[in-house]
Wavefront OBJ file of the C-alpha trace (Angstrom):
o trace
v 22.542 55.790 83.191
v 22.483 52.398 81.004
v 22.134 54.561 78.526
v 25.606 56.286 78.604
v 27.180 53.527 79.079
v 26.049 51.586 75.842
v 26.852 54.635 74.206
v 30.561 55.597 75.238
v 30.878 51.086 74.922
v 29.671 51.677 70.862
v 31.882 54.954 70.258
v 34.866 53.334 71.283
v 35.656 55.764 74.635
v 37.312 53.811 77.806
v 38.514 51.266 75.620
v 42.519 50.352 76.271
v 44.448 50.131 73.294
v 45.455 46.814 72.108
v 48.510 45.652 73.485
v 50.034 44.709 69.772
v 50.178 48.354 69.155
v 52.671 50.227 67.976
v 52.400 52.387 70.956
v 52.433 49.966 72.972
v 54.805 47.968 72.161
v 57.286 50.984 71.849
v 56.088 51.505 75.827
v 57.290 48.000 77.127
v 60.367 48.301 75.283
v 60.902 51.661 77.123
v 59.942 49.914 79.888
v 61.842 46.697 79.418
v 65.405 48.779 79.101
v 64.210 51.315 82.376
v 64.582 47.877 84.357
v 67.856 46.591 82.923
v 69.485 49.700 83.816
v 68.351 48.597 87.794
v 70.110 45.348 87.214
v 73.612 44.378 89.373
v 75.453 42.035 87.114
v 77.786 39.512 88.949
v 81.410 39.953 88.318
v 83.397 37.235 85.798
v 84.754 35.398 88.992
v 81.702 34.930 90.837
v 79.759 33.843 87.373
v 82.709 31.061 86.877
v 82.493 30.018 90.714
v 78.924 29.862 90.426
v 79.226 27.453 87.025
v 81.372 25.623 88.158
v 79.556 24.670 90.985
v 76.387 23.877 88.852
v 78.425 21.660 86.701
v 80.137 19.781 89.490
v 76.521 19.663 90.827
v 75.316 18.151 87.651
v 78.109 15.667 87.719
v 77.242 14.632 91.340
v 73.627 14.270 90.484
v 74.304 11.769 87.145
v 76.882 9.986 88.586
v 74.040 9.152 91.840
v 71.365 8.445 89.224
v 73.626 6.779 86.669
v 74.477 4.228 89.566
v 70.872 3.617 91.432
v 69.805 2.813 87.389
v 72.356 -0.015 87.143
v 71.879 -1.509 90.340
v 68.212 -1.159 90.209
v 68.717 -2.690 86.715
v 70.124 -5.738 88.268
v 68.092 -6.556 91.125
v 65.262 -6.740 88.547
v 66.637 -8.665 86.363
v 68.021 -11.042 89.111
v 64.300 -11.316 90.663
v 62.883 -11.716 86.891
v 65.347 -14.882 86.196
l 1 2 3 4 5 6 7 8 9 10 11 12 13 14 15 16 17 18 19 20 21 22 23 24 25 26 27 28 29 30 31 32 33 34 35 36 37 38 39 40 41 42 43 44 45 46 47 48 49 50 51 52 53 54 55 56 57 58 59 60 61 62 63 64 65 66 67 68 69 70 71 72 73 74 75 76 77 78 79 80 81
């Protein structure tokens, strides 16, 4: 039984191709464009709603951090002096 199996291990049987193959790759391509197809794209209003609100998010977010810097900035510097 060992036997068979060092032998179909040495002729190269039951070995999976590598995936850099030609054949390979040309199969996740396939495969990569079957599951675009299944993809709902949002509409142009909801995609500017939604960036919008990320940006004014952003804003929001700096604007807090920008602040707590400064006046963390100057309560060190005041306990330093």
């Amino acid at each position: 039984m060992a036997a068979k199996a060092k032998d179909s291990k040495s002729t190269g049987e039951g070995k999976e191709p590598s995936p850099f193959s030609p054949a390979q790759i040309k199969k996740f391509v396939g495969e990569v464009q079957a599951e675009f197809t299944k993809i709902v794209w949002p509409d142009k209003k909801v995609t500017a709603g939604l960036t919008g609100m990320v940006i004014l998010l952003a804003l929001v977010v700096s604007a807090y951090l920008g602040t707590v810097d400064v006046v963390l900035g100057k309560l060190i510097s005041t306990i330093l002096r």
